[in-house]
C-alpha positions as CSV (number, residue, x, y, z in Angstrom):
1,X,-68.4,184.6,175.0
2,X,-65.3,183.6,176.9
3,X,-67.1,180.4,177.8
4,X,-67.9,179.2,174.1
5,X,-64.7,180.2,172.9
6,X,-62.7,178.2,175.8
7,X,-65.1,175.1,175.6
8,X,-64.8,174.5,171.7
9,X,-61.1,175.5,172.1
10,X,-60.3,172.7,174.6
11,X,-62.5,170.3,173.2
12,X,-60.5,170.6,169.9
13,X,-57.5,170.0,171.3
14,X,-58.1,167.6,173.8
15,X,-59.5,165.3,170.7
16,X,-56.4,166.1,168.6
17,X,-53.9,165.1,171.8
18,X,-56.2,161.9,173.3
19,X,-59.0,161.2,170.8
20,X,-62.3,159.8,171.4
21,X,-61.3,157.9,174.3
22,X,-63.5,156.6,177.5
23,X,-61.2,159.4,179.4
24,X,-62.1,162.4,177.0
25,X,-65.3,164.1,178.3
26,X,-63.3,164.4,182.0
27,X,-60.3,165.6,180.3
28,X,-61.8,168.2,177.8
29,X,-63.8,169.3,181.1
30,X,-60.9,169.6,183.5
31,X,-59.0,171.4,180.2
32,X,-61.9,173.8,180.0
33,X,-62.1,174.8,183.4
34,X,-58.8,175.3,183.8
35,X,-58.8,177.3,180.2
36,X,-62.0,179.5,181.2
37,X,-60.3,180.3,184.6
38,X,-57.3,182.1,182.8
39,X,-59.5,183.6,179.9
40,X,-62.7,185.6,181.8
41,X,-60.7,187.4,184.1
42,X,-58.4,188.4,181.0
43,X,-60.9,189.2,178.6
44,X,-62.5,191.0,181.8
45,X,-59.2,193.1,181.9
46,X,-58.6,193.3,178.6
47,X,-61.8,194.3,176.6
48,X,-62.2,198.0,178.4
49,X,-58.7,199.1,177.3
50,X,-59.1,197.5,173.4
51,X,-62.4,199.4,173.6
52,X,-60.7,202.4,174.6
53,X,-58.1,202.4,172.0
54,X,-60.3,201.6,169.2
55,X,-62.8,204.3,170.0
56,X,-60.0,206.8,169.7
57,X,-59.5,205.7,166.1
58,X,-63.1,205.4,165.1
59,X,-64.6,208.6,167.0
60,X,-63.8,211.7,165.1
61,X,-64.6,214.9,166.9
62,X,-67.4,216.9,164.9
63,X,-65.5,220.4,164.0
């Protein structure tokens, strides 16, 4: 997921900063990697506690 996310996120914004230049694709690419980098170790980290705290608030213990 991290990898979708990151790729069309850096794609959009290295076309809004550069355009369709000849120089895109290895920008967008060196964007992305450095973009993925930071965001699957994070969402690595961070998804177990989210999923924590939200099954606290949706699980209701059966009386």
């Amino acid at each position: 997921m991290s990898y979708f996310m990151t790729l069309l996120i850096s794609g959009v914004t290295t076309f809004l900063a550069i355009g369709f230049t000849p120089v895109f694709v290895p920008t967008w690419l060196s964007a992305w990697l450095s973009s993925w980098a930071i965001a699957f170790p994070t969402v690595l980290t961070v998804a177990p506690v989210v999923r924590c705290i939200l099954h606290r608030f949706v699980v209701t213990v059966a009386v």
